[in-house]
Structure formats: C-alpha cells, structure tokens
C-alpha positions in Angstrom: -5.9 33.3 -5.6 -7.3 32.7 -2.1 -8.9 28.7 -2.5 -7.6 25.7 -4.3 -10.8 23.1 -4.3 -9.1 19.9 -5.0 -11.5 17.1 -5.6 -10.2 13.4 -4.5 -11.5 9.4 -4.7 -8.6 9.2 -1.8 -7.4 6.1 -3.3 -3.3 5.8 -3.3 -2.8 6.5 -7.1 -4.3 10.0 -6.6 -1.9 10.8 -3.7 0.5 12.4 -6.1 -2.2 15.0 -7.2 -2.7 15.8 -3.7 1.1 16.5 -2.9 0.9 18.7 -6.5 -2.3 20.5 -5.3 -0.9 21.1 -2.0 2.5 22.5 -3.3 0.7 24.5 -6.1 -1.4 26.1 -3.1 1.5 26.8 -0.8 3.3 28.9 -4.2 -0.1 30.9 -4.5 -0.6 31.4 -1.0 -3.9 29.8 -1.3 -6.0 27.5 1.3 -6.3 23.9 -0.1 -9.7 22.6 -0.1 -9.7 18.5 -0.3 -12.9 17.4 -1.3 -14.7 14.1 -1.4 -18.2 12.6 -1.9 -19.5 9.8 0.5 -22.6 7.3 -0.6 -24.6 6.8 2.5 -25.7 3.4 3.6 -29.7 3.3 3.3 -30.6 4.6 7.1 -33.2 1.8 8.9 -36.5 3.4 10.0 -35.9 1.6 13.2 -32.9 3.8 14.3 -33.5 5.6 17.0 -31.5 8.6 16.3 -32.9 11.0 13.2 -31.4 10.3 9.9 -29.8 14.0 9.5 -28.3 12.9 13.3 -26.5 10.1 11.8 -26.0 11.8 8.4 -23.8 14.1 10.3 -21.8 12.1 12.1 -21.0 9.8 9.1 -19.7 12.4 7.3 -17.8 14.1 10.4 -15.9 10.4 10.3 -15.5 10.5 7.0 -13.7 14.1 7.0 -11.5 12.6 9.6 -10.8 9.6 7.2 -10.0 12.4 4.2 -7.6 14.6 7.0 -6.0 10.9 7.9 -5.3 9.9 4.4 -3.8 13.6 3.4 -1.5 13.4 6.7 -0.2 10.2 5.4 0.8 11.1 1.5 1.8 15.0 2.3 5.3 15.2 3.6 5.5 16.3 7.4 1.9 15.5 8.2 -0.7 18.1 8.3 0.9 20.7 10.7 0.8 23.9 9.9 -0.7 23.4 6.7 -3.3 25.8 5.0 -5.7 22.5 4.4 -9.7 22.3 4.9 -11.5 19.1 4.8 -15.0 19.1 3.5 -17.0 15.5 2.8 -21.1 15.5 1.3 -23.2 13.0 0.7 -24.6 13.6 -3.2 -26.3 11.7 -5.7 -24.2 13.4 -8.5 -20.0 13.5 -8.0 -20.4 16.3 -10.6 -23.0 18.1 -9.3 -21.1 18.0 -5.4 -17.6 19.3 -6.9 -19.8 22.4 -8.8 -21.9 23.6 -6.0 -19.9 23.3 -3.0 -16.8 24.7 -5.3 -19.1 27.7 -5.8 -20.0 27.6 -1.8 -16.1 28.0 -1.1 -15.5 30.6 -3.9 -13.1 28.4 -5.0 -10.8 30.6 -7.5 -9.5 27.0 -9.2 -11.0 23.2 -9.2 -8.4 20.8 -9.3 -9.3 16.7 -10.4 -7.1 14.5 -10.8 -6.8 12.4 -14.6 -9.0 9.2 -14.6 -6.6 5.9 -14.8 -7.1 2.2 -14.8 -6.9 2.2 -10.9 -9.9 4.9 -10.8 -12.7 2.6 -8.5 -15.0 5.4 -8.7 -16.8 7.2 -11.5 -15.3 10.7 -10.3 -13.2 10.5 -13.4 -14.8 8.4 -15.6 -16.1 9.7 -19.3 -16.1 13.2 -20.3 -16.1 14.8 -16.4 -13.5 17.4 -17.6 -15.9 18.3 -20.2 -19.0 18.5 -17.8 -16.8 20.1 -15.5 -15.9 22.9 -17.3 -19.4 23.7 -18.4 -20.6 24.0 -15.3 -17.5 25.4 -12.8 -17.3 29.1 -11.8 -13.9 29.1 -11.9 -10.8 27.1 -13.9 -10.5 23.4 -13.8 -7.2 21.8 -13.6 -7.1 18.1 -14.6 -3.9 16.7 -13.3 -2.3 13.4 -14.4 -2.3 10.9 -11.4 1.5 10.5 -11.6 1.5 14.1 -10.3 3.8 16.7 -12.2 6.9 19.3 -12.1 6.7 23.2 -10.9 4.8 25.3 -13.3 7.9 27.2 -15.2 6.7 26.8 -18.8 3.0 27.7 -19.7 2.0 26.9 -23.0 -1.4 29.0 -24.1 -3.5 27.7 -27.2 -5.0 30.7 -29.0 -7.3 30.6 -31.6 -6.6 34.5 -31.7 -10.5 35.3 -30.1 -10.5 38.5 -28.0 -11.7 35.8 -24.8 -8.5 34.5 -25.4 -7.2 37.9 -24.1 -9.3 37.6 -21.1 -8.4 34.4 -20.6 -4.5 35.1 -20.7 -4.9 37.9 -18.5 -6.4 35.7 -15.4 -3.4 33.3 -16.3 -0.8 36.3 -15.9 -1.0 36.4 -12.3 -0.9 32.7 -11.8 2.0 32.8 -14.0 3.6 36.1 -12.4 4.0 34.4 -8.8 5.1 31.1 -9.8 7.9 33.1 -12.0 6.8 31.1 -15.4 6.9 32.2 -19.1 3.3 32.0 -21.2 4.1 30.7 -24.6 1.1 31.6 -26.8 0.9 29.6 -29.7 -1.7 29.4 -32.6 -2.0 26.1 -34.9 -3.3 27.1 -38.2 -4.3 25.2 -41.3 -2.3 25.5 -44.4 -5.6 27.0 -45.6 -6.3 29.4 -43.0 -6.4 33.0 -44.6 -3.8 35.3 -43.1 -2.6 33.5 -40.0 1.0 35.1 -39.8 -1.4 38.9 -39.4 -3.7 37.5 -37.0 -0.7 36.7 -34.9 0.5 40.5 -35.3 -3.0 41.5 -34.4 -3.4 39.6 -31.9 0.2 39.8 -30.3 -0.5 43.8 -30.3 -3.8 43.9 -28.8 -2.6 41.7 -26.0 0.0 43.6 -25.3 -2.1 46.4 -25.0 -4.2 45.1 -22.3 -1.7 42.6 -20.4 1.8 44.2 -18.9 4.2 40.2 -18.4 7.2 40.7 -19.7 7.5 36.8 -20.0 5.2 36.0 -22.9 6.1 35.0 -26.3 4.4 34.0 -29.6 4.4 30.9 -31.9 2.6 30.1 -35.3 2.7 26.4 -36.3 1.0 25.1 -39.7 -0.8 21.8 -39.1 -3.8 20.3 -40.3 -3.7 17.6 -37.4 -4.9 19.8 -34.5 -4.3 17.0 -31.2 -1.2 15.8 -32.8 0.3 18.9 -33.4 -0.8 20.3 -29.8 1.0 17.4 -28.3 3.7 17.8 -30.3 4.7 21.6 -29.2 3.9 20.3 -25.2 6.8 17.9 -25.7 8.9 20.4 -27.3 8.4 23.3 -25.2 8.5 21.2 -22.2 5.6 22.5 -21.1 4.2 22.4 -17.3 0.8 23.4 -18.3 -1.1 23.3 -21.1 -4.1 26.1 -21.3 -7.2 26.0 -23.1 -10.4 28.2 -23.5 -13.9 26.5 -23.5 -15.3 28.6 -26.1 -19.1 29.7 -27.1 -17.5 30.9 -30.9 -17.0 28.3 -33.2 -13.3 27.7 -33.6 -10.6 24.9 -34.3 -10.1 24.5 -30.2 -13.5 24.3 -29.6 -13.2 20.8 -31.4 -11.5 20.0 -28.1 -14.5 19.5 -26.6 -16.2 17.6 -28.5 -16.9 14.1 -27.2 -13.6 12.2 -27.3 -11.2 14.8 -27.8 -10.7 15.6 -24.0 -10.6 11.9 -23.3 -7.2 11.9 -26.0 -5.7 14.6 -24.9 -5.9 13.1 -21.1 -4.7 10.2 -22.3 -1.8 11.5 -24.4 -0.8 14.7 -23.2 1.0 13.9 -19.9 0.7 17.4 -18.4 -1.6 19.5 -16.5 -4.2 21.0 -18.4 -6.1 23.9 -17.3 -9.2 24.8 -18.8 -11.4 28.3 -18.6 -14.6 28.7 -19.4 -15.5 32.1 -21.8 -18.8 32.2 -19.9 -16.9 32.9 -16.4 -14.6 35.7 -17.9 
C-alpha cells in the first residue's frame, strides 16, 4: 500500500480521524494524502487578474490552511511526516474525492462518519454508499471519535468466490499490522446447508490465500444488522469488512438505502468496504 487519500471537512470533530489515518499510514508505510474541497467565491469580472490566476492562489492558501490545521491535531507537528496536501475547487464533494483519488492511485479512501457537528454535506446521506460505487480502490468510513490499532478484523462472508478476492487484498493489510481475520457467515435458520458452505468455502480459501491468522464462524440469525453488530462487540473487532456485491446476497441488503446509514450509526468501528467491480 503506497497512498492513503483521507478526505476531511477540517472541522475539530474530525481531527481524531486524521490522527487514525495518519497512524494507520505510518503502520503501512504509506504516504497520507489529506484532502479537502473549497467553494469558490463568485470571481467579479472587474478583477484585473484572470480567474484561473486567482483560482490558484485561493486554493494554494487554502492547502496552507489544511497543512496548518493537520500540524495542529497530529502530535509533533508535521515534521518528518509522509503527508501531502491537496485542495479543489468542485461542484460535487463526491465527485472531487473519486477522481482525484484515482489521479493519486490512491490504494485506500479514508472519510470520516457523518455526526451532528458535520457543517458540510461531505458526510451527509448515503456518501459511503455513493462512494463505494464509484472508488477505485477501498473506502474506509471512520467514526469521528477516531478508533484503536487494527488487531481484530472481522470479514462478513456471504461465501461468494469475490469474497475470496476480497479477503486476499485484506491479507496484506492484515499481515503488516500483525491482526487476525475472523470470517464469519450469518445464515438464516432457513438457509440450505450453511454448516457445508462454510467447509467449502473455508477449503477453497485456503487454497488461494497462505495467513496463518484467519479463522471461521457460522452464526444463525434472521436479523442480519443486529446480529452483525452483535459479533463486532463480541469479537472486539477493530474493523468490520464488507464486499459491495453485483450477486444478489443477504449483505448486499447492506446497501440498500438506510442500511449503511444504521450500521454508521450503531456500529462504532471502522468499516471498510470493497467494491466486487475493482477486484
């Protein structure tokens, strides 16, 4: 993992997602990318400098505004720190964090959760949702109180062969941060055969991923979000992973309208989302 694009409002309720991005970076080896969007001021014909003139230097201001604010909430100031600053001016916050993301080759996109303190729309509505859809790469929605070390990974399965290519972009991630990937299925009293599809499963991953540190968990619910939640608080998980899917499935009713929206609000822990369409 080479770039960490973390996407900020730079207000002070997000400055514990900055320290978590930075530190997250600094375990990867990574260079931390802090983005932010600036709405420009309607420019007056009269000026007598050309609008992309003034454009520039706004946003050169504004970078030094973003590197001001990060030397402030990150501990020891900015030196020596693998950190980039990049401000835009765009109509769409969504549409800025997807294509300069994919300018950078930005290997993950980190946001952080939207809150009551959230001025902006950055985080307002289903923005992990769009997100996901459109990013090359993971998102990682963060809550703003920030978060521990990654140790414990917890991996929901709905035992698709993308899941397998999913897990295997999180083994590295997992390998240098020295934390365990605990796959777990939630299956329907009614689900034919879920206690085989495990063993399939289990075997075929293990054919095409070597981590020693991963183990497997069947649960029988029929409430999918509660259930979820339930096994994050008692794993004591650091991340919760999930796979936007193009099969139908019982995670892909994750993503559908409000369900993202729930688990943000209930699941205090990271959650990192892949996109099948980008493995």
């Amino acid at each position: 993992m080479k770039v960490i694009f973390y996407a900020t409002d730079r207000t002070e309720n997000s400055a514990p997602v900055l320290r978590y991005a930075y530190e997250l970076s600094s375990k990867l080896g990574a260079q931390l990318v802090v983005f932010n969007t600036h709405e420009m001021d309607p420019i007056r014909v009269m000026v007598s400098r050309p609008p992309e003139q003034i454009e520039y230097h706004v946003l050169e201001e504004q970078k030094e505004i973003l590197a001001t604010y990060c030397g402030k909430h990150l501990k020891g100031g900015l030196e020596g720190k693998n950190i980039k600053f990049e401000v835009v001016s765009s109509d769409s916050i969504t549409e800025g964090i997807v294509e300069n993301s994919k300018n950078l080759t930005a290997d993950m996109v980190i946001i952080g959760r939207k809150d009551k303190h959230t001025e902006r729309g950055l985080f307002v509505g289903d923005i992990g949702k769009s997100l996901v859809e459109k990013l090359s790469c993971p998102l990682m929605i963060v809550p703003n109180s920030g978060s521990n070390p990654i140790k414990k990974i917890l991996y929901a399965t709905d035992f698709m062969e993308a899941d397998i290519a999913a897990i295997k972009k999180l083994v590295p991630l997992a390998n240098v941060l020295d934390a365990k990937i605990h796959v777990v299925h939630i299956s329907t009293e009614k689900e034919y055969a879920g206690k085989e599809q495990m063993e399939w499963f289990k075997d075929m991953l293990q054919q095409k991923v070597s981590y020693a540190k991963i183990d497997f968990k069947l649960v029988f619910s029929d409430h999918i979000e509660a259930e979820l939640k339930n096994q994050v608080e008692q794993l004591g998980a650091d991340l919760l992973v999930l796979l936007q899917r193009e099969e139908k499935g019982f995670l892909n009713k994750l993503f559908h309208t409000s369900m993202v929206k729930k688990l943000e609000g209930h699941i205090p822990t990271p959650l990192l989302s892949f996109n099948q369409s980008n493995l």
